[in-house]
Structures are given as C-alpha cells and as structure tokens.
C-alpha positions in Angstrom: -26.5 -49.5 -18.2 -28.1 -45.9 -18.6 -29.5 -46.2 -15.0 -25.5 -46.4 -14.1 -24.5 -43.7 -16.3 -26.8 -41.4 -15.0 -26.2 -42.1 -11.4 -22.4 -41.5 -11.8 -23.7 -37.9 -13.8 -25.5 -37.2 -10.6 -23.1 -38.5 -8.4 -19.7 -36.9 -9.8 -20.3 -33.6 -9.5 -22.1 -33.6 -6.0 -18.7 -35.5 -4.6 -16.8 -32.7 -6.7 -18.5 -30.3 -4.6 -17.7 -32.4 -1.0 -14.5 -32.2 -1.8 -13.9 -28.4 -2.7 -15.9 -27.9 0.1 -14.2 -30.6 2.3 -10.6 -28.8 1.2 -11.6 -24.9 2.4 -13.0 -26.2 5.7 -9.3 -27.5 6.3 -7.7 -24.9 5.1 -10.0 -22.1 7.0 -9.7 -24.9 10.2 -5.6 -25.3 10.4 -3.2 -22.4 9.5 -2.2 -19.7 10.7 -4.5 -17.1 12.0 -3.9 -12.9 11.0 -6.2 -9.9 11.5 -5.4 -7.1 8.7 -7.2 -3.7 8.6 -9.2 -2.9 5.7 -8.2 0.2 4.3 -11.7 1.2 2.2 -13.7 -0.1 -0.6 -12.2 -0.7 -4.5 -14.9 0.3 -6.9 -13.3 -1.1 -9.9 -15.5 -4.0 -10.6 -19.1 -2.7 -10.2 -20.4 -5.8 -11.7 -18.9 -8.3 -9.2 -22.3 -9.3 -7.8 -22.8 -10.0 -3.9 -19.0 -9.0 -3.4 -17.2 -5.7 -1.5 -13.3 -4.9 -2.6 -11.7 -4.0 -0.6 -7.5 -3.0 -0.1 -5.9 -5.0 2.4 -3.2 -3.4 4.7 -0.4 -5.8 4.9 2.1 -3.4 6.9 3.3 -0.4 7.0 4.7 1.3 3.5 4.4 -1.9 1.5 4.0 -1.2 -1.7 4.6 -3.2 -5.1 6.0 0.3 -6.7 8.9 0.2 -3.5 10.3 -3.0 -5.2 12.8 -1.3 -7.3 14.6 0.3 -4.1 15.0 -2.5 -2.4 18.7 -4.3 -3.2 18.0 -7.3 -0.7 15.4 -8.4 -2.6 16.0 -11.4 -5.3 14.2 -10.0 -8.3 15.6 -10.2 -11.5 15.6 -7.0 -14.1 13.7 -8.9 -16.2 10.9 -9.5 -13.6 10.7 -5.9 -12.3 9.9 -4.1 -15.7 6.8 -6.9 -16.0 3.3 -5.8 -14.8 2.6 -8.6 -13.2 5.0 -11.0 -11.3 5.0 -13.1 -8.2 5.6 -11.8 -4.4 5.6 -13.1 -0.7 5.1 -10.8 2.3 6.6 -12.2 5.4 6.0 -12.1 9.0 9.3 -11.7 11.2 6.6 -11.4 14.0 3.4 -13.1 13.1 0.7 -11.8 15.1 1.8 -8.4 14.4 1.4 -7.3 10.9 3.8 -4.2 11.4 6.1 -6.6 10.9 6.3 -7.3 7.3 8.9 -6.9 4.7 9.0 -8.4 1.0 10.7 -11.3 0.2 11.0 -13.4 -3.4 8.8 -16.3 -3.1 11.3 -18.6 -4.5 14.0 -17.3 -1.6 11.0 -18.6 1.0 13.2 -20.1 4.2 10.7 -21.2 7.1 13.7 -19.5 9.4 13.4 -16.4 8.2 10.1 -16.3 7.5 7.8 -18.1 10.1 4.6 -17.0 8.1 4.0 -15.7 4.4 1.6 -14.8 2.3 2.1 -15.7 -1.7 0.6 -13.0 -3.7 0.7 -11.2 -7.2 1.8 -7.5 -7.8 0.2 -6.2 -10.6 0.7 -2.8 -11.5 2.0 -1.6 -8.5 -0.8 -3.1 -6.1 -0.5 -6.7 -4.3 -3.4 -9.1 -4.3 -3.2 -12.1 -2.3 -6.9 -13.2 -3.4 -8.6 -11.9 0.0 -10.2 -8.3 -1.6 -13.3 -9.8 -2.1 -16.2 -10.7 0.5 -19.1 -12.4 -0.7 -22.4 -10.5 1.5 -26.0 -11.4 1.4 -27.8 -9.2 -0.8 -29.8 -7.7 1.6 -27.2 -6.1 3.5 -24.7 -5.6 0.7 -25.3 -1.7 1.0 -24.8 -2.2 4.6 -21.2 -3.4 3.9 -20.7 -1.3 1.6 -21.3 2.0 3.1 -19.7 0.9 6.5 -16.2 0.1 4.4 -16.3 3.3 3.0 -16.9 5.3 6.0 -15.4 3.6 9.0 -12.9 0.6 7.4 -13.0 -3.0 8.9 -10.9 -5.7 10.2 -10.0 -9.2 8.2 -9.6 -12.4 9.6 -7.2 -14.7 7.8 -6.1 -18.1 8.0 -2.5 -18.7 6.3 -1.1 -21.8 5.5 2.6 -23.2 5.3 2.6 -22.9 1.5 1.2 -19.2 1.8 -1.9 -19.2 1.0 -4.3 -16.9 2.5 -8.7 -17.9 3.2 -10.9 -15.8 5.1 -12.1 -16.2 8.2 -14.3 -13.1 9.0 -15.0 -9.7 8.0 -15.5 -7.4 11.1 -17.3 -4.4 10.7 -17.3 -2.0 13.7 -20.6 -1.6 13.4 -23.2 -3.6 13.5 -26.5 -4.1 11.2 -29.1 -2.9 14.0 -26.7 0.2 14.5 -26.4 1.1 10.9 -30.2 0.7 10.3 -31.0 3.0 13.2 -28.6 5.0 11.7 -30.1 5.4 8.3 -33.9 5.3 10.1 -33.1 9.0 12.0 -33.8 11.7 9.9 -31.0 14.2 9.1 -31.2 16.8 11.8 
C-alpha cells in the first residue's frame, strides 16, 4: 500500500508537469503569429531573477490613459475611474501592428476583430503578460544592455481566445558582436 502511495506522489506531479508543458507547446505551435518592437528595458522589478522587462509597442499612440477620449469604446464610468480593468487590442490588419485600436473585451466580434490580444491596464500602462523574458544567467547583462541601447523585436503567438506566448526575442545584435564590443578598449 505505501509502495502505491508513493509512486502516485512521484508520479502526480511529473504528469502535472507534462501537461503544463504539453499545453504551451500547443499554444506556442498554433495561433497566430505577431512581431512587436520592444521599446527599452522596465527597471521596476530589480529582483525578478533571470528576467528582462521590457515595454511592448502594440501600435501607434495606444495608451491606457487615451481610454477616456474614446466614445466608441464600451467602458462603463464605473470601470474607467478603477486602476486596474480589463482590455483587448485588436488587429483590423493582422500582420501589421499599426493597425490596432482598443476594443472592450466583452464587445470581442471575430468580424471585426480577426486577432486580439486580452490584456490588463493598470495605471495607465497595458500588460498582456509578454514583458518578461527569462535569459540564461550568463548573458543576462548581454540582454540587458542591448534592450537598453538598441531595442529588440518580439515574436508572439496569439490565440483565438487572446492570449498572447512568446516565441522569440530578437536582438539585433548578436552575443559574439556584443562581447567584441565590450573586449575593445575605449578609444
């Protein structure tokens, strides 16, 4: 009886961990694929580990402080005065983030909107849970001064209910470059 017990303990979190990992592979795998420019590094959380921040560009003059100017939009009073509060960004033209425009997630119609991303504004910034990369430690200050300096380019994958996994973090330059770089002496 304890031999049983103890191989279910084993075994329960090992298939937990299959199917987490089973479940991002799908999600990275189908969807929708979008390439955002990074726009610099977030310093906010300097005890996040092996992780940059970063701010995600996801069109032109989209900003949660605009959403009191926009009439269209289906927000209620009550929801704008919060400091936190559901949003979608849609896609009119999906390989092309220029064209974005904010829409109420609970309006969401697949005709209107081909691709969205669900997201939180929270004090005037939107997070769709893509501002953080996970780097190996040994070339975490290459990421980090490259995102600083030159920006990047993020690969998504968005699926239909809107949510967003990444794919890639481009960085136009590469390690070798940046470590010849930092190896010249200041002339």
């Amino acid at each position: 009886m304890k031999t049983k017990i103890l191989i279910a303990a084993l075994a329960f979190p090992v298939i937990g961990l299959l199917v987490l990992t089973g479940f991002k592979a799908y999600k990275i795998s189908s969807g929708y694929e979008m390439t955002f420019d990074v726009r610099g590094y977030d310093p906010r959380d300097l005890l996040s580990g092996h992780y940059v921040q970063y701010r995600v560009d996801y069109g032109p003059a989209l900003d949660c402080n605009d959403l009191d100017n926009l009439p269209e939009l289906e927000t209620t009073p009550a929801k704008k005065t919060l400091t936190e509060f559901d949003q979608c960004v849609c896609y009119l033209d999906p390989p092309d983030p220029d064209s974005a425009y904010w829409q109420d997630c609970a309006s969401i119609e697949k005709a209107s909107c081909p691709v969205f991303i669900k997201g939180t504004c929270n004090y005037g910034r939107f997070t769709a849970g893509i501002e953080k990369f996970f780097v190996p430690e040994e070339k975490a200050a290459y990421y980090d001064s490259v995102l600083r300096s030159e920006g990047a380019r993020l690969t998504v994958k968005i699926d239909a209910s809107g949510s967003a996994a990444i794919v890639e973090l481009d960085l136009p330059v590469s390690f070798e470059e940046w470590m010849e770089k930092r190896a010249r002496p200041n002339n």
